[in-house]
N, C-alpha and C positions, 0 to 999 in steps of 0.2 A: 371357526376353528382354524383361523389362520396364525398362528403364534411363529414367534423368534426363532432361532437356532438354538440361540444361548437357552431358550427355558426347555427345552428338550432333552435336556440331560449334559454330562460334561463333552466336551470335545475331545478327540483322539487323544491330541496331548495333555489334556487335564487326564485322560484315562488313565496314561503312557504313567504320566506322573504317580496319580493314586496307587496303581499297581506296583511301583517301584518304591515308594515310598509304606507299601503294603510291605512286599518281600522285606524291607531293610528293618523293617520294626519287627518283622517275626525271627528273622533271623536274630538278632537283638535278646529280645526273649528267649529263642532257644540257647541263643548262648548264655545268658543268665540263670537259664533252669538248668544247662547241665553242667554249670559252675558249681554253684549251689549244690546238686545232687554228689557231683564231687569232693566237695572240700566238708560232705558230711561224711560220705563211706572214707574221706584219706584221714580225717578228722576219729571217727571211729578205731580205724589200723592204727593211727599212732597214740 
């Protein structure tokens, strides 16, 4: 059971990365779902 670093999972910075690349794709979508939800209710008003 003596295995590598690397097959043990990511590394800090691979973490660091994922996570940030996690946030920036959700934010992404939320700001496309509340585009969306908007330009149906400003779409509806006008």
């Amino acid at each position: 059971m003596n295995e590598p670093r690397l097959n043990q999972g990511p590394t800090d910075e691979q973490r660091r990365r994922i996570r940030r690349n996690a946030v920036v794709l959700g934010l992404l979508a939320l700001g496309i779902y509340v585009a969306f939800i908007a330009s149906g209710v400003l779409g509806l008003r006008g």
